[in-house]
N, C-alpha and C positions, 0 to 999 in steps of 0.2 A: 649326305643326309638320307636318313631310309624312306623309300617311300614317298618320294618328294613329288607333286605336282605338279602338272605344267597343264597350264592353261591352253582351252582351244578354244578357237574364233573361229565363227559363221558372217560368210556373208548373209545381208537378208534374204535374197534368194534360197540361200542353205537352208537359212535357219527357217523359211515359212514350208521346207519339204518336210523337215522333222517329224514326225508323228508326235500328235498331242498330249500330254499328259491327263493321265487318268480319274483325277483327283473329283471327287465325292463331296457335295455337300451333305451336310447333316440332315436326315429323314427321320420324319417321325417312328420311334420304335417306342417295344415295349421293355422299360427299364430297369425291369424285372428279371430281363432274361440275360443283359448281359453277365458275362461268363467273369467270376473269378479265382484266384489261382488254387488248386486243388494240392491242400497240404500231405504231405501224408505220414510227418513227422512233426512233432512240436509246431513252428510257426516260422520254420527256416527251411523245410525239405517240401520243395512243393514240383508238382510232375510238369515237366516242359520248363521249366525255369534253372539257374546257375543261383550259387549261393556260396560265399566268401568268407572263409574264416583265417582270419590273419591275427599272427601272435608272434611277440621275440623266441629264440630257441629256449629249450628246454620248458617250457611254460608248461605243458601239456597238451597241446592239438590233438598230437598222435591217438597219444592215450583217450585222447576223448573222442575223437572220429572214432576210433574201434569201438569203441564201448556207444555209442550210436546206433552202427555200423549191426551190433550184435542186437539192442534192443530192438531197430529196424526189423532185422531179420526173426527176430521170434517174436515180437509184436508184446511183450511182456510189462514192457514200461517201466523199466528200472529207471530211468534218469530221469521220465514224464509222469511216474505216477499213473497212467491211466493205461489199458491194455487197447491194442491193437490187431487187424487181421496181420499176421507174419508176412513181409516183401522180401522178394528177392535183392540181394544187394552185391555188388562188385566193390571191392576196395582195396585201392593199387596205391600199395607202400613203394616208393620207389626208393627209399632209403636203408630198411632193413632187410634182412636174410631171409629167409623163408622159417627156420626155427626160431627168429625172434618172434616173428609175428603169431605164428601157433604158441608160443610160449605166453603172447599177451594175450592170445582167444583163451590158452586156458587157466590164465590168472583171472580174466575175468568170470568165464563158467564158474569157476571154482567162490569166488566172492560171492556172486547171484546166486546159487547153487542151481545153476539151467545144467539141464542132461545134454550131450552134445544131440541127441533126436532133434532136437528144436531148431539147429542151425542147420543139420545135413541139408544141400540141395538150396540151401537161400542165403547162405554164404559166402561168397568168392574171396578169401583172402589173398590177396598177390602181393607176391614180392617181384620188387622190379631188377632186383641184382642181375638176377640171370638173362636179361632182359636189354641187352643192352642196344638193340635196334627201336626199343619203345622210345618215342620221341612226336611230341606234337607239332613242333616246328623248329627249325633247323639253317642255320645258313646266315651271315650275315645279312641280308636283307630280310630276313623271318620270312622264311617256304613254308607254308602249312606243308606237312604230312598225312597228306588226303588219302594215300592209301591205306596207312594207319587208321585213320580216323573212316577209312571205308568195313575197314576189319572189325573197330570196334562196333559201328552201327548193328554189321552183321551179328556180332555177337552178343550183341542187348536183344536185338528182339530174337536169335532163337533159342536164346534162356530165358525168355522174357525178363529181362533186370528191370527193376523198376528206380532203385537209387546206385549211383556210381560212385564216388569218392577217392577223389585223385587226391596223394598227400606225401610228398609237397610236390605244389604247381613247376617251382623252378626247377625238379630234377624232370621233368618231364619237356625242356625243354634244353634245346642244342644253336640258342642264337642270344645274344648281347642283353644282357637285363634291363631294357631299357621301354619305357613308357608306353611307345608302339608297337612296340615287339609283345608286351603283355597284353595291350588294347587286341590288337590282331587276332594271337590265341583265344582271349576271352572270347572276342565275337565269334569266332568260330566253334566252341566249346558249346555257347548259346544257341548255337546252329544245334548240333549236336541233341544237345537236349530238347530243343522244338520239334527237330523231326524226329526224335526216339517214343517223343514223351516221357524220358526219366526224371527224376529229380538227380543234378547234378552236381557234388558237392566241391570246392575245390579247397585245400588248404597250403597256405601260401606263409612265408616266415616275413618278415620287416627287415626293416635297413638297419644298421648299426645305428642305437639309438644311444644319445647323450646318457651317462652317468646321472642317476637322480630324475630322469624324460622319463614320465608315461608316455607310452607309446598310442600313435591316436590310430584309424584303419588309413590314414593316406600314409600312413608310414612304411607301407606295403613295398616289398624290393619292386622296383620298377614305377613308382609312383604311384597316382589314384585313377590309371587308368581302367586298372581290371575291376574296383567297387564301381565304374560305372558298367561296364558290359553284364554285372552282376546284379539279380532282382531283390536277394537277400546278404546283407552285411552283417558280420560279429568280429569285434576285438576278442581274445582272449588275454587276461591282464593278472598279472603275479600279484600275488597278497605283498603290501608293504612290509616292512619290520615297522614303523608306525601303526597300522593296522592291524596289525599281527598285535601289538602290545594293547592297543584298544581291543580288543577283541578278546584277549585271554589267551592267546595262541603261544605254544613253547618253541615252534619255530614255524615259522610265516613261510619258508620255501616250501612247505608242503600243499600251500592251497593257494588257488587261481579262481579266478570269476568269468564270467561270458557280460561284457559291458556292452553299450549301444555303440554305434558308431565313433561318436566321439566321447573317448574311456573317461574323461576326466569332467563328466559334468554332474554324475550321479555320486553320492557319499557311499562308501563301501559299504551301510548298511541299509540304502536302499532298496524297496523291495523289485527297482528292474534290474536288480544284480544278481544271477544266479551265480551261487559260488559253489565249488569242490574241491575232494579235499585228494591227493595224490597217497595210496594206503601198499606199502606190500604184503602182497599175497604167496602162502605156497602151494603150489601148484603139487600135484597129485605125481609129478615126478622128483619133486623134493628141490625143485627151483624157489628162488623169490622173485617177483618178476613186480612191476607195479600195475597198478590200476587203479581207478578212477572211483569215486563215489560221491554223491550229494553232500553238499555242507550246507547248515542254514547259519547263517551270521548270529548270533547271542541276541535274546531278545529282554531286551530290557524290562520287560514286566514279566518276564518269567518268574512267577512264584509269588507276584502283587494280586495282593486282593483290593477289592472295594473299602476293605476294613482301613487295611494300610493307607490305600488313599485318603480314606478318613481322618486318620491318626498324622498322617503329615499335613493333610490343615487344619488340624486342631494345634497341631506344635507350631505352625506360624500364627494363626490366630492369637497364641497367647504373646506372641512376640509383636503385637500392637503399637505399642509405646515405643517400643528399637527395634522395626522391622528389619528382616536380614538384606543383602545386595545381593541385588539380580547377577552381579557380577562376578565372574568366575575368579578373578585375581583377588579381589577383598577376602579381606582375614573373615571378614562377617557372613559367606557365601552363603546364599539358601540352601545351598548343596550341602552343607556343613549340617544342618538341622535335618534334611531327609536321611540322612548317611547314620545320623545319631539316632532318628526314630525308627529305622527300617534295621539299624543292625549291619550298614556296609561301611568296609574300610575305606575311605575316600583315599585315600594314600598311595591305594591302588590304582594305576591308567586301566585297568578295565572297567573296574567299578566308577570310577571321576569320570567315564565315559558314557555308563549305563546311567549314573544318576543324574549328568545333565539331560540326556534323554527323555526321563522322567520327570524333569523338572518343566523342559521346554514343550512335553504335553499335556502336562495338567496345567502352565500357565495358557496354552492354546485351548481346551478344553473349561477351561474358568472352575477349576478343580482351587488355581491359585490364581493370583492376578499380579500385574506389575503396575505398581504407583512411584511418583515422584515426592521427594521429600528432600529440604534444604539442606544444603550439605555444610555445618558448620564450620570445615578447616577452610574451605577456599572462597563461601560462598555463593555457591552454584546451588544447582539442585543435581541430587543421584538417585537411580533407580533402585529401587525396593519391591520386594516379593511379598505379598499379601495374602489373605485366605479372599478366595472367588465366591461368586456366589453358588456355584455346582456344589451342592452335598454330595458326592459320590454313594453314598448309603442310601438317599434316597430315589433313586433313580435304577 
């Protein structure tokens, strides 16, 4: 077993020479001042802290670390929208060549249209190929590589690096993929970044997952030891072919999302989903190389007016006496009556997707209302869609 424990015993004698533990009770401060974590990328790269991005293969990581990795460095805000001072940034590929990786800095240059001036001196792209003494821990029992890890210290502060980005975690390691052998690394990685003050990014792939399995973040190779040593967690999660046809998408392998920790709690159109979309580029040597860019999910009021919402409670209002079902499977669906007033194909899974949407916010909104009315084949009573008392027009 790695790492295993063995207990030590004091006599009392021993134990009363000990020196006493140091522990602190709570003092009045002021609660103002405590300190919290100093982001300096979106709400995942923050200085002195580890941060965890775990995805099955071919997802996108790569592609997305760099394209990061780049906004980081010229402070532009292609993936956040909002402009930044330019940081220094390290970002060690251990799995590609060195011409791939220039090949993906300049598929993305070229999509952004950034001058390379922006990146000279705050980019470090590394390839780990040639590199084959890079190793953070080694050895069946998992040996940190402190010298290594002594080299690297050196080399953060006299570039001053401010973010790092190791991708992926397991080529960067030489011992058994196993729970504690991750835990270990992580905690010393987190060493790392406390006494650099970098923000340290790691990208890490998952286990062989079930056919049809979203993958959750403890799916992680080596189990859920490294999201604890880690202050910030992301899934990265493949677009469904389900999804993909709710969506309108001609093929769904093109775009992936950044989910919470556990992928499967939010609906893909969720707004704590940020999705992208995977685009090729050519590159000013006459390559296609890929790269990364923003996607926003289809929004289902794209192109609704106040009018419109008008006009679909008027078309239920007049359907008083045989109001429609709330229910998706009846022949009678309220969806059926928005689809005829707005002019969409229900027939369509984008659209049957969009107008339930639609449907399930103006009955929350009281645009519509859902009442109950006796159901003469069985009855029961079954839900029905009614006009609400919100005029959209007047409002």
């Amino acid at each position: 077993m790695l790492h295993q424990v063995t207990a030590i015993t004091h006599t009392p004698v021993e134990a009363s020479a000990l020196p006493p533990l140091q522990f602190k009770a709570w003092q009045q401060k002021d609660l103002t001042l405590i300190p919290s974590p100093t982001f300096v990328y979106s709400d995942f790269y923050a200085l002195g802290y580890t941060s965890l991005t775990v995805a099955p293969p071919k997802v996108g990581k790569s592609m997305l670390a760099l394209a990061e990795a780049i906004d980081i460095a010229t402070g532009q805000g292609i993936l956040t929208g909002y402009t930044k001072e330019p940081l220094r940034v390290l970002y060690y590929n251990a799995e590609d060549d060195q011409d791939v990786l220039d090949a993906r800095v300049s598929a993305l240059l070229t999509h952004y249209q950034i001058g390379q001036e922006n990146i000279v001196g705050n980019l470090y792209p590394v390839s780990g190929i040639s590199h084959d003494d890079f190793f953070l821990i080694g050895g069946i029992e998992g040996i940190i590589n402190e010298t290594l890890f002594a080299q690297l210290e050196t080399f953060i502060t006299t570039n001053k690096i401010d973010v790092v980005i190791f991708d992926p975690l397991q080529d960067l390691s030489r011992s058994p993929e196993t729970n504690e052998i991750f835990r270990v690394i992580g905690q010393r990685i987190r060493l790392m970044a406390t006494t650099t003050q970098t923000a340290l990014h790691l990208v890490h792939h998952t286990r062989k997952i079930q056919q049809g399995v979203t993958a959750s973040i403890d799916d992680a190779r080596g189990g859920s030891a490294l999201r604890g040593t880690s202050r910030f967690n992301r899934i990265l999660v493949s677009m469904s072919e389900d999804e993909g046809a709710k969506a309108g998408i001609e093929n769904h392998r093109f775009y992936f999302r950044i989910a919470d920790a556990e992928s499967n709690l939010a609906p893909p159109s969720s707004s704590v989903n940020q999705w992208f979309e995977k685009v090729s580029v050519i590159t000013p040597s006459g390559q296609s190389v890929g790269a990364v860019r923003l996607w926003q999910w289809p929004d289902a009021f794209d192109g609704i007016s106040k009018q419109d919402a008008s006009d679909v409670r008027t078309a239920i209002a007049a359907m008083a006496a045989n109001p429609p079902s709330h229910s998706v499977q009846a022949a009678t669906w309220a969806g059926y009556t928005i689809a005829e007033t707005l002019n969409i194909d229900p027939t369509d899974e984008a659209s049957k997707q969009r107008i339930k949407e639609m449907l399930n916010y103006w009955i929350k909104t009281n645009v519509l209302a859902i009442n109950e009315r006796p159901d003469s084949r069985n009855g029961r009573t079954k839900k029905v869609v009614i006009a609400g008392p919100n005029n959209p027009l007047t409002n």
